[in-house]
C-alpha positions as CSV (number, residue, x, y, z in Angstrom):
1,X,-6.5,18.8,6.2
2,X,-2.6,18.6,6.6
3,X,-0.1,19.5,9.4
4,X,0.6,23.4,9.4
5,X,2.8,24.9,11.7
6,X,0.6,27.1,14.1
7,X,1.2,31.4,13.5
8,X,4.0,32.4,15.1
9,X,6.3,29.4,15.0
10,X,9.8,29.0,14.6
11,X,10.8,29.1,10.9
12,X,12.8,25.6,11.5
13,X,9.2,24.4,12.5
14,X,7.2,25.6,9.3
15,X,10.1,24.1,7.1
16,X,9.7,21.0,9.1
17,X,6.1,21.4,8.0
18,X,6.2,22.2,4.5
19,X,9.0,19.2,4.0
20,X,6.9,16.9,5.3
21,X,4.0,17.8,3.3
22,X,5.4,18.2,0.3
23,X,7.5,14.4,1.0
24,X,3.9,12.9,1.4
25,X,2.5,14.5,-1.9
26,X,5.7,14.5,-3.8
27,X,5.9,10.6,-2.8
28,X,2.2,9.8,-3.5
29,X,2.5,11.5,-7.4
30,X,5.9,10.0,-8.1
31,X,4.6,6.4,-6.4
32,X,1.5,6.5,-8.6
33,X,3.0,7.3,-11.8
34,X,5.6,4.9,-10.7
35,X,3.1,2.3,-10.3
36,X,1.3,3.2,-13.5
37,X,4.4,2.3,-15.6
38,X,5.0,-1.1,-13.5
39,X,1.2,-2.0,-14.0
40,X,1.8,-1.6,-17.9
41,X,5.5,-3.0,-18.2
42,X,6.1,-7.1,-18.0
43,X,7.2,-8.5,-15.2
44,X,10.5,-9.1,-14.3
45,X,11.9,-7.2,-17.2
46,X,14.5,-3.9,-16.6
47,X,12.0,-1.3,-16.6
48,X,9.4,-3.0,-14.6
49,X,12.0,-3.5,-11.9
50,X,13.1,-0.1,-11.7
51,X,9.4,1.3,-12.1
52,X,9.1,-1.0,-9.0
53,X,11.6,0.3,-6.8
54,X,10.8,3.6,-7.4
55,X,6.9,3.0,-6.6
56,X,8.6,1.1,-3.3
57,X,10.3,4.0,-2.1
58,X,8.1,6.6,-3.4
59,X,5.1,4.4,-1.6
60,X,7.3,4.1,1.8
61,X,7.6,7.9,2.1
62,X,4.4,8.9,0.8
63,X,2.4,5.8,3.7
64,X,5.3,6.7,6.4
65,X,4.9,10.4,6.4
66,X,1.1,10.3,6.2
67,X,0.9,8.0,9.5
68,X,2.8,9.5,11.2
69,X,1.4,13.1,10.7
70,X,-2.0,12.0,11.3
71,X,-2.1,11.8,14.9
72,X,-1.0,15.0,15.2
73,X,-3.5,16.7,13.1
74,X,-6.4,18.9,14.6
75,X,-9.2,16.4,14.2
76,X,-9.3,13.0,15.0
77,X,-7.2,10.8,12.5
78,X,-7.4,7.6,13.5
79,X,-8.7,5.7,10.2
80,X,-5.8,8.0,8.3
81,X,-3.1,7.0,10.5
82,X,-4.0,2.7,10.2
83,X,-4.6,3.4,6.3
84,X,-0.8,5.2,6.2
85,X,0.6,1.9,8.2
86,X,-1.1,-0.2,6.7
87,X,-0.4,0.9,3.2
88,X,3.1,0.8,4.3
89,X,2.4,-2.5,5.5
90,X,1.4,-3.5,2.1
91,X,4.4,-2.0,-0.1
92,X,7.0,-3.4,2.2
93,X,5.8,-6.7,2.4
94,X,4.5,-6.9,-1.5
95,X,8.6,-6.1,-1.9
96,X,10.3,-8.4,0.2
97,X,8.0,-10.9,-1.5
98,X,10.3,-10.8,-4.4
99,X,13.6,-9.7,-2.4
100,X,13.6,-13.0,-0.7
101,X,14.6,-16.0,-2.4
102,X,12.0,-18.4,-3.5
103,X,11.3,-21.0,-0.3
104,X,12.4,-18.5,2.0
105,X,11.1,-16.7,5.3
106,X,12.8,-14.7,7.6
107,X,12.5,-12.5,11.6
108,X,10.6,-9.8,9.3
109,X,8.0,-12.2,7.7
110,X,7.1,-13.7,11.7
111,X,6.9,-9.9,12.7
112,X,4.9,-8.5,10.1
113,X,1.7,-10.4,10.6
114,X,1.1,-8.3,13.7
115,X,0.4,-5.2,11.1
116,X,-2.6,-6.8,9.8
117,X,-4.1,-8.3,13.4
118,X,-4.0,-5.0,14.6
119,X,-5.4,-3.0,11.5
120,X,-8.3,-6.0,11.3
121,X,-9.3,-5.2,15.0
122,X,-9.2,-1.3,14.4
123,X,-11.3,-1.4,11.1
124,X,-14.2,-3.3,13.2
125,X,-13.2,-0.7,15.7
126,X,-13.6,1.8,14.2
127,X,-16.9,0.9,12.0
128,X,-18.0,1.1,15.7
129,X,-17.7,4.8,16.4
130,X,-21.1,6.7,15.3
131,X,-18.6,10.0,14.6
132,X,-16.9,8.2,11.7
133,X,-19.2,8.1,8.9
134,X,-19.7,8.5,5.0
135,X,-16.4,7.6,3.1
136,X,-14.0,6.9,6.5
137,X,-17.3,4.5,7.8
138,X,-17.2,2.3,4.9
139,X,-13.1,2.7,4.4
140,X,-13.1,1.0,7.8
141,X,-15.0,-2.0,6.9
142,X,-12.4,-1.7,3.5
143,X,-9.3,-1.9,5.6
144,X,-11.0,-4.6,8.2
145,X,-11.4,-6.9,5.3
146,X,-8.2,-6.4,3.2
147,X,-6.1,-7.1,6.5
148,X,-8.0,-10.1,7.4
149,X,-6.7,-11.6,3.8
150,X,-3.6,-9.9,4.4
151,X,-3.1,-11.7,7.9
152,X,-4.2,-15.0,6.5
153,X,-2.0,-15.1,3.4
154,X,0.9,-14.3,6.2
155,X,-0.4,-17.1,8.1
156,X,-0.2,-19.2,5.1
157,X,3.6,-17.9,4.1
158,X,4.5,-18.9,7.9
159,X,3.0,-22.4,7.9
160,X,4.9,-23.1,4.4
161,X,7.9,-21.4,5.2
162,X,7.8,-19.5,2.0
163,X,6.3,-19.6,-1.4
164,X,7.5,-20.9,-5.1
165,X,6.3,-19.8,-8.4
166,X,2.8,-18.5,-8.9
167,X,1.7,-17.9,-5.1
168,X,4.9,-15.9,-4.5
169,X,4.7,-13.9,-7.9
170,X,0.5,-13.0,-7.1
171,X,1.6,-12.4,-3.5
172,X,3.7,-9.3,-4.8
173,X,1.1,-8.2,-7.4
174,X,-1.8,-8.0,-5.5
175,X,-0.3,-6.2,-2.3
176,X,1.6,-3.5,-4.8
177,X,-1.7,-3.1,-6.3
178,X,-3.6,-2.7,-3.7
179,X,-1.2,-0.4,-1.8
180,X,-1.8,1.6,-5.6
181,X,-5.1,1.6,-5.2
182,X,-5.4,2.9,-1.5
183,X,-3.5,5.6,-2.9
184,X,-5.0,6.6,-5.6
185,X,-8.6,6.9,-3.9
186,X,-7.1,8.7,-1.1
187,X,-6.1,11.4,-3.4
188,X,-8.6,11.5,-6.4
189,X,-11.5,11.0,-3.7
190,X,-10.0,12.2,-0.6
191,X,-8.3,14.6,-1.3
192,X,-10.6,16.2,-4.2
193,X,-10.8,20.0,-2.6
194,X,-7.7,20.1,-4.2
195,X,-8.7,19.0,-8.2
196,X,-10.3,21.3,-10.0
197,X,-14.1,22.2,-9.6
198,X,-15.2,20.5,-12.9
199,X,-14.4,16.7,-11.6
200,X,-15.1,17.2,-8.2
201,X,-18.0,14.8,-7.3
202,X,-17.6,12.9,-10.2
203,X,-17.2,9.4,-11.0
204,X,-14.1,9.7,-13.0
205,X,-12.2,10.6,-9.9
206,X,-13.0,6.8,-8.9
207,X,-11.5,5.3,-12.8
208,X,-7.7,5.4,-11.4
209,X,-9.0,3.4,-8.6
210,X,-10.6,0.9,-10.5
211,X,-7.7,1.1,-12.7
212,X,-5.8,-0.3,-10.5
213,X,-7.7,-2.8,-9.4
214,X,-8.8,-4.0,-13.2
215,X,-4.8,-4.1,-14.1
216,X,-4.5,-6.2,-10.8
217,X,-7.2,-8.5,-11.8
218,X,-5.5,-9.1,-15.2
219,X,-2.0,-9.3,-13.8
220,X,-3.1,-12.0,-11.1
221,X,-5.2,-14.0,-14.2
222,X,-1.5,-13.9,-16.6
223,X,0.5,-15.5,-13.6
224,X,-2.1,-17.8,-13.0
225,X,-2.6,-19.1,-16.2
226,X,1.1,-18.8,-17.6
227,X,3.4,-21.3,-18.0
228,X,6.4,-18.6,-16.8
229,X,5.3,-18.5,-13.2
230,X,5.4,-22.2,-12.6
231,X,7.2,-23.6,-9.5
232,X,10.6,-24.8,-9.9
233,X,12.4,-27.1,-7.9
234,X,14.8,-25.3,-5.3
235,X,18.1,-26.5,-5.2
236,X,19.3,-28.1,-2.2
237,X,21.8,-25.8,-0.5
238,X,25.7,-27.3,-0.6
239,X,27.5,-27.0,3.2
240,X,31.0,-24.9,3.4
């Protein structure tokens, strides 16, 4: 289901339409290919980075234009429209992660912990509400969960006013990844009508998902265990 304008409209309102959904699909194929060649590029090096900001602002568009169609949509779109924010939630903060210098927190780090208190309470929400069942049911208890951790790694960024090395590096992996991964089983699973007949149903429109999840897991295990990612000592800052 996506916006349409209704029969009859304006044509400035059914280009409004077709823009915006075109933006959210455009930005979810050119953010997962995107994120496909930053999963498989190291880290830190040229082509990662661009592959990275591209998946950023692909992501951004894709998330932002998704939640805030949603509510408008025929049918009830509540799970869709925390999914989009939070997703957006995700790539923004997985980004700043490594925009910010090491040791360092800022107004948008205190704000942003509100995004995942609020998507925790509407995934439990939400798993409340006997009309929201099958795949939506169980992505509720998936969002209620991932924002939990979310809120407590903010909680944890807060109380140390900023991470060094490893926890800062893992902190940008796993919310770009998982942001990847929301995205990819939103459109290989959610969006399957769309695919053709043959690998509807199937299991290997869940393999990207996984994917991204396995190349997560691996990513998180090399900064963990190499010597690259180590904490260094931040240099004490020299008064004008």
């Amino acid at each position: 289901m996506h916006l349409e304008a209704p029969p009859g409209a304006p044509l400035v309102v059914q280009l409004a339409c077709d823009a915006l959904l075109y933006s959210h699909i455009g930005g979810g194929m050119i953010g997962m290919s995107a994120g496909a060649v930053a999963l498989l590029t190291r880290k830190g090096e040229r082509v990662h980075r661009i592959a990275g900001s591209v998946f950023t602002a692909a992501m951004l568009v894709m998330a932002g234009v998704g939640a805030g169609v949603a509510p408008f949509l025929p049918a009830e779109q509540i799970p869709n429209t925390t999914a989009g924010v939070f997703t957006f939630y995700l790539v923004l903060t997985g980004w700043m992660t490594v925009r910010r210098a090491e040791g360092r927190i800022g107004l948008f780090e205190r704000l942003a912990i509100l995004i995942p208190v609020a998507g925790a309470g509407i995934g439990l929400y939400l798993s409340t509400r006997p009309e929201i069942t099958g795949i939506q049911h169980m992505a509720t208890y998936v969002i209620a969960g991932i924002a939990t951790l979310s809120a407590l790694g903010d909680v944890h960024l807060l109380l140390r006013k900023g991470l060094l090395g490893r926890p800062r590096i893992a902190r940008h992996v796993w919310r770009m990844c998982v942001a990847l991964t929301i995205a990819a089983f939103s459109f290989f699973v959610g969006q399957q009508g769309y695919l053709p007949k043959a690998v509807r149903g199937t299991f290997l429109l869940n393999l990207p998902g996984f994917a991204a999840l396995l190349f997560m897991t691996f990513w998180l295990l090399r900064v963990w265990l190499s010597k690259a990612f180590r904490s260094q000592p931040l240099q004490p800052r020299i008064a004008a």
